[in-house]
N, C-alpha and C positions, 0 to 999 in steps of 0.2 A: 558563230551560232549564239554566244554566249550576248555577244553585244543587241542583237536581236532582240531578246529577251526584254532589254530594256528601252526597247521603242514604244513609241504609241502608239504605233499602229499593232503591236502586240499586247496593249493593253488594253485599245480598242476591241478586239478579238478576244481576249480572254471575256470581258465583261458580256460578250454575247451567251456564254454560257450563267445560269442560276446560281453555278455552286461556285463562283470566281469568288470567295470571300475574301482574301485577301487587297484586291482590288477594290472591293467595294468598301471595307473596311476603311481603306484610304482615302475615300472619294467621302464617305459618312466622316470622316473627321475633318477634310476642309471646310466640308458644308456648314461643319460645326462650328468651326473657326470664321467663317465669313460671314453667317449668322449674328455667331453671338458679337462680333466688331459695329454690324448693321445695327441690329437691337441698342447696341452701347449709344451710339450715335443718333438714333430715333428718340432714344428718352434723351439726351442731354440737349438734343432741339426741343423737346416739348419743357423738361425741369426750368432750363435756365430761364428765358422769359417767362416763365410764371414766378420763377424766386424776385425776379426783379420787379414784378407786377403784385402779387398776393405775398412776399417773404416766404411762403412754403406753397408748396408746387399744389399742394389741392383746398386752399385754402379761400374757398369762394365764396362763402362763408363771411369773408368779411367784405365782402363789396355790399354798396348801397341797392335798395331795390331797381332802380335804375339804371345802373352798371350792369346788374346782374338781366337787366333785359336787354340793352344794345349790345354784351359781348358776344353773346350767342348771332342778334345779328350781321354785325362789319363779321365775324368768322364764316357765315354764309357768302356774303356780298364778296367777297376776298378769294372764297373760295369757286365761284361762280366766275368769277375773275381770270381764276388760273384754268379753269376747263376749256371760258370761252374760246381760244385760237386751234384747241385740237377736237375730232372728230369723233365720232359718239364711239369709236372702236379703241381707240384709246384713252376714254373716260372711265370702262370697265377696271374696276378694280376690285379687292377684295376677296374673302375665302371665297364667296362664288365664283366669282370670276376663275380664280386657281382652279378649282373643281372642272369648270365648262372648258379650260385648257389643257386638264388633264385627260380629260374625258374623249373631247373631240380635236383636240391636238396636239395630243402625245407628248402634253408638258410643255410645250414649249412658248414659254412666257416671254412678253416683249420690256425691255428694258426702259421702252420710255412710261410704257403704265407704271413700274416702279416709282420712277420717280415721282410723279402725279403723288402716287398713295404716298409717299414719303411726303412731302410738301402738305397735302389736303389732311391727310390724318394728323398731321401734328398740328396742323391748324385746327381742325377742329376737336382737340382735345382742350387745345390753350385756350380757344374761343369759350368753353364751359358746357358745349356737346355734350347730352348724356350717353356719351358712348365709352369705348375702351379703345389702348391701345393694342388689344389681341389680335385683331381682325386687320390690320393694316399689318401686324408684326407677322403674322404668319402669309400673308402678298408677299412681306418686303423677304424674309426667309424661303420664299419656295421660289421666289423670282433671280434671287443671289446663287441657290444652287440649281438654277436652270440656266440659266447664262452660263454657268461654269460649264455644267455640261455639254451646252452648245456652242463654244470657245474650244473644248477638246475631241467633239462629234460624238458623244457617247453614243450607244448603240440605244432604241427606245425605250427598250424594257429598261434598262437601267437609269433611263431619263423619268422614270416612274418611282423610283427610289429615293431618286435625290428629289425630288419635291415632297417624298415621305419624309428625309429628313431635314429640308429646311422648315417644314412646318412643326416638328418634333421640336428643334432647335428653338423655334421660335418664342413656343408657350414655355419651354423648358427655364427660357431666361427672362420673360416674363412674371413667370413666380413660382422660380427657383423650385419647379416641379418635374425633374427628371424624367419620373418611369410613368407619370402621368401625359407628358409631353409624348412621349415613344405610344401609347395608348390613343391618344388622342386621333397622332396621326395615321395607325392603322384601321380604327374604330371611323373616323368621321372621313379621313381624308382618302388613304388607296381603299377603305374598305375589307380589307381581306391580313388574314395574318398569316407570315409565312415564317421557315426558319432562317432563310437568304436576308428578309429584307426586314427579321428585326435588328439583327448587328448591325450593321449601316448605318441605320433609324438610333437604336440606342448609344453609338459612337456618337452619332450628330448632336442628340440630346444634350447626352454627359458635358461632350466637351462645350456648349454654351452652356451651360450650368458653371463649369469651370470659371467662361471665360467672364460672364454675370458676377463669379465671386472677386475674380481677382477685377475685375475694375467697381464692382459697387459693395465690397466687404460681402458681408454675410446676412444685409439686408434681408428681409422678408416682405412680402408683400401685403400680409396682413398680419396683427396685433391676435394671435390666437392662446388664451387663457386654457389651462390644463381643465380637459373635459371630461366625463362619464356620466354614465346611465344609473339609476339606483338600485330598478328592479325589474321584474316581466310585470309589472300591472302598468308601467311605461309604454305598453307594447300598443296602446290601444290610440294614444294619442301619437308615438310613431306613426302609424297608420294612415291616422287622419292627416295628419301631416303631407304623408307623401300623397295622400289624396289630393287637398288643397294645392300643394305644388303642381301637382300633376295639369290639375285644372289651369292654375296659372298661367304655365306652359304653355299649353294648346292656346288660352286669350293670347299669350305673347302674337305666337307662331301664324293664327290668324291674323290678328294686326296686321303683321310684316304683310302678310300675303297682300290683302287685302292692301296695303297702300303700294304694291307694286304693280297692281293693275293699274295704278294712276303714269307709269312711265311714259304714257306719250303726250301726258302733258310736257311742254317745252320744260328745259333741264333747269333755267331759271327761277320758274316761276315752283317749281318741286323742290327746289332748295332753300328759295325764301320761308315758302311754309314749312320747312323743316326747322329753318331758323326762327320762324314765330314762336312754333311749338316749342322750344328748346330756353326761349325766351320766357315764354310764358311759363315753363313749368320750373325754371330756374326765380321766378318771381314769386311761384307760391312755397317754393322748398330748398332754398339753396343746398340743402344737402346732396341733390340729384345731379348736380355739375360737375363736370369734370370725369375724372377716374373714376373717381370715390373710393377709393383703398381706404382712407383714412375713416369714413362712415361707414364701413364696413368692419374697421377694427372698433370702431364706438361703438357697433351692433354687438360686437361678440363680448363687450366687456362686462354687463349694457349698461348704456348713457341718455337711453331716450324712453322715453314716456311711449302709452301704446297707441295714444291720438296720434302721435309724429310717425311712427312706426308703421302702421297705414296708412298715413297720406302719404310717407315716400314709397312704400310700396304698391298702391296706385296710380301714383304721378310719374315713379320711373319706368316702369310697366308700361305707359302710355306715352311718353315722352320720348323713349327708347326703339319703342315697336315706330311707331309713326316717322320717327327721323332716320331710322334704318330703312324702312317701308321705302321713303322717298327719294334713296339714293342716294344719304348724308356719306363721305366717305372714311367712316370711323369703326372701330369695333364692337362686337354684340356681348361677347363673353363673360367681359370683366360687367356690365350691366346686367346681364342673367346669374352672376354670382351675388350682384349687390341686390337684389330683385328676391333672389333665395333664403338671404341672409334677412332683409327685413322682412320680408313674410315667414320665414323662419320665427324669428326672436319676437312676433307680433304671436303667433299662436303658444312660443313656449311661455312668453309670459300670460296668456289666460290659461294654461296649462296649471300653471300656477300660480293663479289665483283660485282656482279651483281643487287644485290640491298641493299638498305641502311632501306628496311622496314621488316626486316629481325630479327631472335633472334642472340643471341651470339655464339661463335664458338663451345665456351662448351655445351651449350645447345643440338647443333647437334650432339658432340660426344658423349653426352649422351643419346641421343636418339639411337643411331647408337649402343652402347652397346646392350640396350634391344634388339633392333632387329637383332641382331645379334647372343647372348644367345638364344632366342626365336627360330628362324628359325633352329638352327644347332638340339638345344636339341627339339624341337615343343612341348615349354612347356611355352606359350604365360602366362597365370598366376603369374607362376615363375618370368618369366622376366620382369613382370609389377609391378609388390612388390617389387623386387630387385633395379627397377628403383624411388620406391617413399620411397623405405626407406636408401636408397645410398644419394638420395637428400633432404629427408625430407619437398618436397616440393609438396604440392594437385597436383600444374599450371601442372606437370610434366604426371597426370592420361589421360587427352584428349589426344594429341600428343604423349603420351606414345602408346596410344591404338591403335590410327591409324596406326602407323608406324611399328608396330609388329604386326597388320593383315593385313599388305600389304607387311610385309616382309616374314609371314609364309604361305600368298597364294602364292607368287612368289615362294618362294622354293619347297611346296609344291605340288602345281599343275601347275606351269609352269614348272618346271623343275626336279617333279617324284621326289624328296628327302625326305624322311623318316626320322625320328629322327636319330640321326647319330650312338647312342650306337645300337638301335634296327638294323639299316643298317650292322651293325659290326655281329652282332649273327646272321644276316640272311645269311651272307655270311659265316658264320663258321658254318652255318645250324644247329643253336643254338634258333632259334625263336619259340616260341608261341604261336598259338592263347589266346585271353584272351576274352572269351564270358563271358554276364556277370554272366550266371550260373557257369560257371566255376571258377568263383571267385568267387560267393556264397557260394559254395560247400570248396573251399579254406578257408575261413572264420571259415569254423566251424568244432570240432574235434568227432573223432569217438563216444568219448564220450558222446556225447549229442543226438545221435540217436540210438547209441548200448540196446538192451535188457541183464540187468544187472541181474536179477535172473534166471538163466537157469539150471535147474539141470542136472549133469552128471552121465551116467550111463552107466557101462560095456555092451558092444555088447553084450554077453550073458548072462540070467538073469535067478534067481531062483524064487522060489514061491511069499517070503519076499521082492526082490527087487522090482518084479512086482505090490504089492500090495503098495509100496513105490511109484512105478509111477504114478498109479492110484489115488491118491492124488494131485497130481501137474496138477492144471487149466490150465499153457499153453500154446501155440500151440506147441513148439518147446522142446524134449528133444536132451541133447549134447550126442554122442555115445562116447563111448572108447572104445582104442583097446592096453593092458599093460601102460596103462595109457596116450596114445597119444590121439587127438581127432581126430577121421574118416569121422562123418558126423550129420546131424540134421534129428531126425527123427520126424516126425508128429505126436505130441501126439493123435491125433481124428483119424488116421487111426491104430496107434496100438489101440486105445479102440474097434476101430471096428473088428479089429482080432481078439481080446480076446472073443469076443461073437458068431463067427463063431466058427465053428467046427477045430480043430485042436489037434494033440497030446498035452498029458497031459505035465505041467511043472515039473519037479521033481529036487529035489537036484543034484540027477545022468544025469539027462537030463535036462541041462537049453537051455533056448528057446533062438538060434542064431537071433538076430534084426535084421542083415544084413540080413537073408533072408526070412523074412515076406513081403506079400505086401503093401507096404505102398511106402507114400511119403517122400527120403531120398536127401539134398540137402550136396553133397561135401564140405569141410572146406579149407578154405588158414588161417593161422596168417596172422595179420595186430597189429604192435605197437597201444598202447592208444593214441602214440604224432602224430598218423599221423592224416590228415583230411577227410573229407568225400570226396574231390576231390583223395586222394590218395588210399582211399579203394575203390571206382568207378572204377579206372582205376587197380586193384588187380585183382578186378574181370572180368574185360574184358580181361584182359592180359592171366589170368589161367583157365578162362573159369568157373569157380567154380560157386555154385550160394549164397554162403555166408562166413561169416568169424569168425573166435573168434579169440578176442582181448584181449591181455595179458599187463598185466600193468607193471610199471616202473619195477616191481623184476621178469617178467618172468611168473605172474601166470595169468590165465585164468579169465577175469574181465566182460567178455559180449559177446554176437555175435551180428553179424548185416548181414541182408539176403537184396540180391538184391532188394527183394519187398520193403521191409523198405526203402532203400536208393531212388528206381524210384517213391514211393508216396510221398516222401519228397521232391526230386526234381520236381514231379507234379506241388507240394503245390510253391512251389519256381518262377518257370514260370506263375505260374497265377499272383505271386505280382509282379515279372521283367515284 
């Protein structure tokens, strides 16, 4: 009994129920540990050839104007290179991509797109892409702990966890933003916050935070100078502020959209113009190349004048949206922070020069980040943790707060803009809905509602079998027909034929079940890994009105009938 315990296939079984914390706990700390390894190795493919190329990894800056417009394109050409031999379904990379996988395939990521975003995202950051590496780091994290899941069969609701915490993981080691990682992924990615599946989520986080320190010290991702507010007459240019971002936002968000209606142009010919654009905008502003962590730490100190501070905040604005728009396979993130930060530090310094009772320049660009994160992703939580643990400073929660609910109503509902990934699926007619039974039902696996003692018995019976039936209390006997299963008969209405008049049973004459009258309800299979949301929609799909569920090896482990599933969902809607 004891050795049992410590099978997988009983730890398979445990994770079908919600409250397996222990389990999951476990399973959040690999994640986190295989993450933060992947993460490690993603930047030291992109660091070390740029050290060998620029001496410091974002320092593009010193290339000639002519450099700085062919990198951008051989990173195109190179990377058009590596898509050419595979098929437009393993070209999909990226958070959408994770989202349309978790959505309509129950997580379950394919290990060669990994690679792809691994290979193309570091290419084109090295290349001078204005993009980031968030958006590949949270692919290459939600794809490490989907495979793992799929290597040990987890059950699906729990295959919806671990892609919660490799994308937690991911931003987490990224810059070294723990509780904002764990936000992120409940806020942008599963959508929904529970008490199951933040432990998991913040094991996964912590421990790539951890594993971030011990391989890169105690690095930061940006240069953030000690910030605060002066007074409440600040309150009015907060405001404005998160207005301006707001608007931002939504130009970003369109952009994207708008150059993703271009996808049937051939994959080539949307790359090279990716790489023009990238090219071009790296020849008017080399600051917009690359990462830009480093320009983003000159923003917050400040180092730039407010003509530079506008052009990079137009140029990456547009440079960004357009090469994202077009397929480039790179991230959005760390560019919506750099995008915040100088529209940020662009309005706090007319701030001040119009008045002198005013905070610092950096202050503004820092505010200007959250709400700009905030607005594009409408994941105001995220982007308020991100902003007090970037600064490590309380002053930063009030005027944090304001300015990213006045940048996510302006984007919002002045200007109709939707979180920008979900904007992207709705236009690939990839979206949705997420009610909260429907995530209920997601939650939990067939196993935990299925009827697991159900005896089977040949459609046709002799004396001996029937007397064999007649033993089993019940409601539900499984039919066979050469050993496949056909349907569920109603034990209380064969007893009640048995007692009517009918021809005798004999050896020579067994009594055909399929045509007594009774109550017989048609069978579909349904996997043990799937959930109760995925056997709901089994049976609406097939029309059937129950299922038997086969376990990890193929054999017959339980059925679960409509009624089962609509009293359960009853019971469900009385607590939602």
């Amino acid at each position: 009994m004891l050795r049992d315990v410590f099978t997988l296939s009983h730890f398979r079984g445990r994770l079908a129920h919600v409250e397996a914390l222990p389990q999951l706990a476990l399973l959040g700390l690999l994640c986190g540990i295989a993450t933060g390894l992947v993460m490690a190795l993603f930047r030291w493919v992109i660091q070390l050839p740029l050290e060998q190329l620029l001496g410091d990894p974002e320092a593009f800056e010193k290339l000639t104007l002519w450099e700085r417009g062919l990198f951008p394109l051989i990173g195109a050409v190179v990377i058009i290179l590596i898509f050419l031999p595979f098929p437009a379904s393993r070209r999909r990379v990226g958070i959408v991509y994770v989202l349309e996988r978790l959505n309509f395939h129950q997580g379950y990521l394919h290990g060669r797109n990994a690679l792809i975003q691994f290979f193309t995202g570091a290419i084109a950051v090295i290349s001078g892409m204005p993009g980031g590496r968030e958006g590949p780091a949270i692919h290459l994290g939600a794809a490490v702990s989907s495979l793992m899941g799929q290597r040990i069969k987890v059950p699906n609701n729990t295959m919806r966890l671990l892609i919660g915490c490799g994308s937690a993981a991911a931003i987490s080691a990224s810059f070294n933003t723990p509780l904002a990682g764990v936000l992120f992924a409940m806020e942008v990615v599963l959508m929904e916050y529970t008490v199951s599946g933040f432990l998991p989520v913040m094991i996964a986080s912590v421990t790539a935070a951890v594993m971030n320190y011990l391989l890169f010290s105690s690095e930061v991702a940006f240069i953030v100078p000690e910030l605060r507010y002066h007074s409440l007459s600040e309150l009015p240019y907060i405001m404005l502020l998160g207005c301006v971002l707001g608007a931002l936002a939504a130009a970003f968000c369109k952009i994207v959209t708008y150059c993703q209606r271009l996808h049937h142009w051939p994959m080539g010919v949307r790359l090279l113009c990716a790489g023009a654009a990238a090219a071009l905008a790296g020849m008017l502003a080399p600051q917009v190349m690359g990462i830009g962590y480093d320009t983003i730490s000159d923003i917050l100190q400040p180092k730039f004048l407010l003509s530079t501070l506008l052009l990079i905040t137009l140029v990456k604005l547009l440079a960004t949206a357009i090469c994202f728009g077009l397929g480039m396979p790179m991230g959005c993130i760390g560019p919506i922070l750099f995008i915040g930060a100088a529209a940020g530090g662009s309005l706090g310094m007319i701030a001040n020069l119009m008045s002198h009772e005013v905070g610092a320049i950096g202050f503004y660009a820092m505010l200007g980040m959250g709400s700009m994160m905030s607005a594009v992703l409408q994941a105001p939580l995220a982007a308020l943790t991100a902003l007090l643990e970037l600064t490590h400073n309380s002053n930063i929660i009030f005027p944090g707060m304001l300015a990213i609910v006045v940048a996510n109503l302006t984007c919002a509902y002045i200007f109709k803009q939707k979180s920008l990934f979900w904007c992207l699926l709705l236009a690939a007619n990839k979206s949705r809905s997420h009610t909260p039974l429907a995530l209920a039902l997601s939650r939990e696996s067939v196993a935990v509602l299925m009827r697991r003692e159900v005896p089977r018995f040949p459609h046709k019976v002799t004396p001996d079998i029937t007397h064999a039936m007649l033993d089993y209390k019940g409601p539900w006997y499984l039919l066979e027909r050469e050993s496949e299963p056909v349907c569920l008969l109603s034990s209380t209405d064969f007893r009640n034929f048995l007692v009517t008049d009918h021809a005798p049973i004999t050896e020579d004459e067994p009594l055909n079940l399929l045509a007594i009258a009774a109550v017989r309800k048609d069978l579909k299979p349904v996997s043990i890994q799937a959930t109760l949301k995925e056997a709901m929609d089994t049976l609406d799909q097939t029309g059937v009105e129950a299922l038997y569920v086969t376990d990890w090896y193929g054999k017959i482990a339980g059925i679960l009938t409509r009624d089962d599933l609509l009293n359960y969902m009853n019971s469900k809607q009385t607590i939602l």
